[in-house]
C-alpha positions, 0 to 999 in steps of 0.5 A, spaced: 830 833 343 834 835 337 830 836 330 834 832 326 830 825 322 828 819 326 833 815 322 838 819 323 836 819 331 837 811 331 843 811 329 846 816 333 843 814 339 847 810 346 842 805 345 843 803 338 851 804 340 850 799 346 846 793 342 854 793 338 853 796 332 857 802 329 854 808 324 853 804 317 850 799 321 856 794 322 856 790 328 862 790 332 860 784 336 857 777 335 851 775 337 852 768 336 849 765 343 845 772 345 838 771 340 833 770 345 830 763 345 823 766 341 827 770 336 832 765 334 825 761 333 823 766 328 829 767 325 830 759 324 823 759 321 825 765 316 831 761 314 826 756 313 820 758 310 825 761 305 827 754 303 834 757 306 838 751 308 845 752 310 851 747 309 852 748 316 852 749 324 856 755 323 853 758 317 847 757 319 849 761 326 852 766 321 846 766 318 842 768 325 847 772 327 846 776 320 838 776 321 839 778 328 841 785 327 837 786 321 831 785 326 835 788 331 835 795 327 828 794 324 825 793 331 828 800 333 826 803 327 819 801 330 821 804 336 823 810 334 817 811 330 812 810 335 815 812 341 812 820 342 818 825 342 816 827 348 818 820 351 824 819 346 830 823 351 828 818 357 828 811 352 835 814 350 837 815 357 834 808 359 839 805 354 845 809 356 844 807 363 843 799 361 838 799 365 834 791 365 831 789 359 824 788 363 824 795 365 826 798 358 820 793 355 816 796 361 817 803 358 816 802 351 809 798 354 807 805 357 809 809 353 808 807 345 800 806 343 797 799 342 805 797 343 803 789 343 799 790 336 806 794 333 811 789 335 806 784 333 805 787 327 814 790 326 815 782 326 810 780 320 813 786 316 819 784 318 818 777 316 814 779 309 820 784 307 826 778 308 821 773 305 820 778 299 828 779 299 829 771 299 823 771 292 818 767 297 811 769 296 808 770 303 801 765 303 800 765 310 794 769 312 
């Protein structure tokens, strides 16, 4: 493992290639149709809760694809915080090989400590930053 800032391993990782981005966090495919069915709910919450309502199914769609990848990369920053670099080659191998998305769920579970509360918490983090970004105040508790 390299020595160089967890920000900078993210962005120069196979996985962070192999979601469909490039350096400078431009996406080079669209996501549109492949947001899993629960984070597509949360992010149509997030739009709601914003009081954000598009003009359109294809904005509303450009909106989601947008909130995706900010998710996507935010998530991953999780990730590679909380993953012990003794682990980070392996997770980086896993994603360069395109292994299942199960089995890549089931080495984060293993490998990351309390992963279920750091997910969970990465989620309402996210949520607070866009709702502040979006000027709502977050009242749920």
């Amino acid at each position: 493992m390299t020595t160089q800032p967890r920000n900078e391993t993210l962005r120069s990782s196979p996985f962070y290639y192999s979601k469909g981005y490039k350096k400078g966090g431009a996406k080079l495919d669209n996501t549109k149709g492949e947001i899993p069915q629960e984070i597509r709910t949360f992010l149509e919450n997030l739009l709601k809760d914003a009081n954000i309502t598009p003009l359109d199914d294809a904005m509303k769609e450009e909106m989601l694809s947008q909130l995706y990848v900010k998710l996507d990369s935010f998530i991953m920053t999780t990730v590679i915080e909380n993953l012990p670099p003794e682990h980070m080659d392996e997770f980086i191998k896993l994603n360069e090989e395109n292994k299942p998305k199960e089995q890549i769920d089931a080495f984060m579970a293993e490998k990351i400590p309390n992963s279920e509360d750091v997910f969970a918490k990465a989620f309402l983090d996210f949520r607070d930053l866009y709702l502040g970004e979006a000027g709502v105040s977050n009242t749920a508790s």
